[in-house]
N, C-alpha and C positions, 0 to 999 in steps of 0.2 A: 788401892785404886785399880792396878793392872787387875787384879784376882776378880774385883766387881764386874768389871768389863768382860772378863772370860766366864762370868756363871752369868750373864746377860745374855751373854753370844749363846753359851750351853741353854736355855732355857729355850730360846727363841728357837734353836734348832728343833729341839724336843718337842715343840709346839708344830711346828710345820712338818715331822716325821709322821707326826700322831692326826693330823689334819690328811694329809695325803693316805693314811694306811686305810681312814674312815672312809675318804673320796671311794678309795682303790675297791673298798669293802662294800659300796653303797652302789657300786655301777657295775658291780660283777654280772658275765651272763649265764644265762640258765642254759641248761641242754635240753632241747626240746623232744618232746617222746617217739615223736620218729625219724631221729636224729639219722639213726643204723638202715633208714629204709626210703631218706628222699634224695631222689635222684636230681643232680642238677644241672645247669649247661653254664660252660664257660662261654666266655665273647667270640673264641676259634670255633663253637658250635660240638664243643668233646662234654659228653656226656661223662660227671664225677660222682662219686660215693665216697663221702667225707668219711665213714666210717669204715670203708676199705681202704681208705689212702692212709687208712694210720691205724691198718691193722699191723705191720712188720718195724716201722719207725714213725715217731712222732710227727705230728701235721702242725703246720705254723699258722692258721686261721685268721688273717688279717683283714680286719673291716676297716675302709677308708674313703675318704668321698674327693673329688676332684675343686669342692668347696672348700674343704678344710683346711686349715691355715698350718698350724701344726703336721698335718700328710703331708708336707710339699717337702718335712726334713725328715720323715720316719719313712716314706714308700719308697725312694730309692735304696735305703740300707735294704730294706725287704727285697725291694729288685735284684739290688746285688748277693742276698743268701739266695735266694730262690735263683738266679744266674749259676750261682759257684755249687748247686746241688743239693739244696735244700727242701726237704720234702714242705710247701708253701703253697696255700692256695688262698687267693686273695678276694674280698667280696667290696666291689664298688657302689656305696651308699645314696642311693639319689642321686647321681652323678649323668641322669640323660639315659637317652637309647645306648641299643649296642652302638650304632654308627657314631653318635657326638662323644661317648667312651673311647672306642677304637681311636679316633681322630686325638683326643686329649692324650690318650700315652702316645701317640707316634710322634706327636707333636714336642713331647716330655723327653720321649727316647728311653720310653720303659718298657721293657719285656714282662709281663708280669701275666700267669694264669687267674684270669679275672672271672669272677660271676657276676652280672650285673642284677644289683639288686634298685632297678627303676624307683620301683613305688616303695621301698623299705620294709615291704611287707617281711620279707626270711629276715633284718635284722631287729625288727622289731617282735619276731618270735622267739627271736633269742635274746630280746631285752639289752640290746644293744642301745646305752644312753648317750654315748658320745664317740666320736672319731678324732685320733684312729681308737681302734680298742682289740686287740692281737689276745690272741688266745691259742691254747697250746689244745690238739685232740688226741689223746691214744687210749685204744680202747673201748671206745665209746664213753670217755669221759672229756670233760670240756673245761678248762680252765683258764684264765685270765692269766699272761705270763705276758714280762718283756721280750721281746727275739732277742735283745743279746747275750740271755741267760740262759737257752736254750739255740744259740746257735750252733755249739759244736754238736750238742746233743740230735738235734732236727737232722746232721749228716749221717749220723755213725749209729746214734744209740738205741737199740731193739726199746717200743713202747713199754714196755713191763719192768724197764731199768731206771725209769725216773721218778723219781720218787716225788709225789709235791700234792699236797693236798686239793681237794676236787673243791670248787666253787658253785656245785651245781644243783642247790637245794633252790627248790619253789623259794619263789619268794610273794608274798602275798602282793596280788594285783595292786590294790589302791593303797600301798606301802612305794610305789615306784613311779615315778612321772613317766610316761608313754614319749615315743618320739611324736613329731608334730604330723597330721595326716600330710602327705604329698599334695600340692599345691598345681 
């Protein structure tokens, strides 16, 4: 009887590992072709090159929206690596102007180097399907990673020492549901 219940539990688990790997597989983002050459502005008005911030150590690439239910328990950890020195630059998803942004983390009490992406135009050329969705950059290559898996590594570790395969093959357009136009 105990043994039924423990290859029940074991199956179930295996069911939901294999569910989440597909999720994980099906929402990954592309790197888009002028990844190395678009310049961008944070909400302080500093002008960043995602692919100079993670030419010497990995960049922690975090898309989050001030909507999202889920961001309200993942963008503080973020805050606090990107606080304790963490190479981290963060892009806020439909989340308002720079000024209703600005006002939301003061209001949060988050320090965080933001991009505001208004109209979701840059996260939806990176096929960005849901928030948050944290992605690791070095090298010019782009991949879907947790931050806690790479938090020591984002302090210390030269981009050319982490080994982790690239998520960043085309994916066929009408293979992927599109974020929804900005309202």
């Amino acid at each position: 009887m105990m043994l039924n219940v423990f290859r029940q539990i074991l199956i179930w688990l295996l069911i939901v590992a294999a569910v989440s790997l597909a999720v994980d597989y099906l929402r990954r983002p592309a790197l888009p072709q002028n990844f190395s050459s678009m310049p961008l502005q944070t909400l302080d008005g500093r002008t960043v090159d995602l692919a100079a911030m993670s030419q010497e150590r990995p960049l922690l690439l975090y898309v989050w929206a001030t909507w999202c239910s889920v961001c309200r328990y993942t963008t503080p950890s973020v805050a606090a690596l990107a606080n304790d020195g963490g190479n981290v630059m963060t892009v806020a998803l439909r989340s308002g102007d720079n000024a209703a942004l600005a006002r939301w983390l003061a209001h949060k009490k988050i320090a965080l180097p933001t991009i505001n992406d208004a109209s979701g135009q840059l996260s939806q050329g990176w096929e960005v399907q849901v928030t948050p969705t944290p992605m690791r950059s070095g090298v010019n290559q782009l991949m879907l990673s947790p931050p806690a898996e790479y938090q020591y590594a984002l302090r210390s570790a030269p981009a050319q020492s982490l080994a982790c395969p690239s998520v960043s093959q085309p994916a066929l357009p009408s293979a992927r549901p599109r974020l929804p136009a900005a309202g």
